[in-house]
TORLO-440690 format. One record per residue (C-alpha): residue number from 1; residue in one letter; x, z, y. Coordinates in steps of 0.1 Angstrom, whole numbers, plus 5000, padded with zeros to 4 digits. Each point is the difference from the previous one (the first is absolute). Last residue first. Layout:
N
NUM:A:X:Z:Y
...
# end
This chain:
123
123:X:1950:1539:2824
122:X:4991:5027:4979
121:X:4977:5028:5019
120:X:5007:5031:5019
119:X:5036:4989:5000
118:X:5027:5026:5014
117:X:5033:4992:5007
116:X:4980:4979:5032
115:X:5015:4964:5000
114:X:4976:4982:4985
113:X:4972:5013:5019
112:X:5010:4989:5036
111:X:4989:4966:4993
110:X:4968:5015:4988
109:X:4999:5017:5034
108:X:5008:4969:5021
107:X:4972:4981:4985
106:X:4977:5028:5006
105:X:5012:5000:5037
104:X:4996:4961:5007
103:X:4962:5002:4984
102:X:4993:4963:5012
101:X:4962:4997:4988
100:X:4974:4969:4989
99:X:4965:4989:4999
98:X:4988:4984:5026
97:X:5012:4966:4993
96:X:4992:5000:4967
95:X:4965:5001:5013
94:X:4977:5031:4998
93:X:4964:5001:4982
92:X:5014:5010:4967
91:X:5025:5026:5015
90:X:4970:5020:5023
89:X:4979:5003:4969
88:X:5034:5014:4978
87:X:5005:5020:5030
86:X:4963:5016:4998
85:X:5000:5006:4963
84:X:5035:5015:5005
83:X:4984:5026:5028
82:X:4975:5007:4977
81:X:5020:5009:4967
80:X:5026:5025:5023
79:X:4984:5031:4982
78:X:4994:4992:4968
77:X:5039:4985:5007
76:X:5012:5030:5011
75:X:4976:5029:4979
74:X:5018:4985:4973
73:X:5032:5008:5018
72:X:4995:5030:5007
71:X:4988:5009:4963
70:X:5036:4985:4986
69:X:5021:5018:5022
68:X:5013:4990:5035
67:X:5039:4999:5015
66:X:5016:5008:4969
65:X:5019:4965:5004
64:X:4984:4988:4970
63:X:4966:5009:5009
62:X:5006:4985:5028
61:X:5010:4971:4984
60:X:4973:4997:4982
59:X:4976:5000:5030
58:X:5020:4971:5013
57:X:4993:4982:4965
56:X:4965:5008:5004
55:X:4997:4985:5038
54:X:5012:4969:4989
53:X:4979:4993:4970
52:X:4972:5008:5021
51:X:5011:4980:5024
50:X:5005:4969:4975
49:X:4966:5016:4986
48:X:4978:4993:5033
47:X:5023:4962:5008
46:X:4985:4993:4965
45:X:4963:5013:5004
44:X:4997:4981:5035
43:X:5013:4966:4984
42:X:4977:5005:4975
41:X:5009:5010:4962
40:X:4998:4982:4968
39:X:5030:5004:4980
38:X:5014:4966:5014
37:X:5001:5010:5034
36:X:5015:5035:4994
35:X:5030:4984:4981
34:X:5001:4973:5034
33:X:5000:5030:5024
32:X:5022:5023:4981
31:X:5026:4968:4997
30:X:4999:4996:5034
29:X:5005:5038:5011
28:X:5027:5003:4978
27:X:5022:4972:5015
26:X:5008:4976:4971
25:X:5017:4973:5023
24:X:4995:4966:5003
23:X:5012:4967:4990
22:X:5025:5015:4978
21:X:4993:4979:4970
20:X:4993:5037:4980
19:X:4976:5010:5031
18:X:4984:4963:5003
17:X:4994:5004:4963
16:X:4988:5034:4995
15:X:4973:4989:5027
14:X:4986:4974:4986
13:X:4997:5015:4967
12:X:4982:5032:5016
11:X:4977:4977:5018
10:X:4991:4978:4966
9:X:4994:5029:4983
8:X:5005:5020:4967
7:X:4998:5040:5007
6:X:5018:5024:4984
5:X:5031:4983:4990
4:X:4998:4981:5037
3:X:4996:5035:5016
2:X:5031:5010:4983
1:X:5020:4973:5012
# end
């Protein structure tokens, strides 16, 4: 939705409507891919700022947690910019097929989460 009220296209349109009929699901990555579409950007450029995006919210969190300050983790992502250039190359040129994961433990943990007394985050 707020793609569509900043941008007006046919793709956006398209896909509001299968997500509001239910015909598919408004996954995050999906809808990045399609808003980064219509701006203008490469298929390279938008899997780059999907990790981007990515790896910045992680950063935040550390900062959250206390774990890194601000300067660390600026120097985080300056640092870690070549090594998402190179996955973002690797992603575009890898089938669908060859791209996935089956993190059993992480899964676990987050169900673990709710029951801690203590939250680090809202659930």
């Amino acid at each position: 939705m707020v793609a569509s009220s900043t941008w007006e296209h046919s793709l956006l349109n398209l896909l509001r409507s299968y997500i509001e009929n239910g015909d598919i699901h408004g996954l995050h990555p999906v809808i990045f891919a399609a808003v980064g579409k219509v701006a203008g950007l490469d298929e390279e450029n938008i899997v780059f700022a999907f990790l981007h995006s990515f790896l910045t919210s992680l950063c935040g969190a550390s900062i959250r947690l206390g774990k890194v300050g601000h300067i660390n983790a600026q120097i985080i992502l300056k640092e870690m910019g070549p090594a998402l250039n190179q996955v973002a190359k690797i992603a575009t040129l890898s089938r669908m097929d060859d791209i996935w994961s089956c993190p059993p433990f992480l899964d676990i943990a987050q169900l673990a989460h709710s029951t801690f007394p203590q939250k680090l985050f809202s659930n």
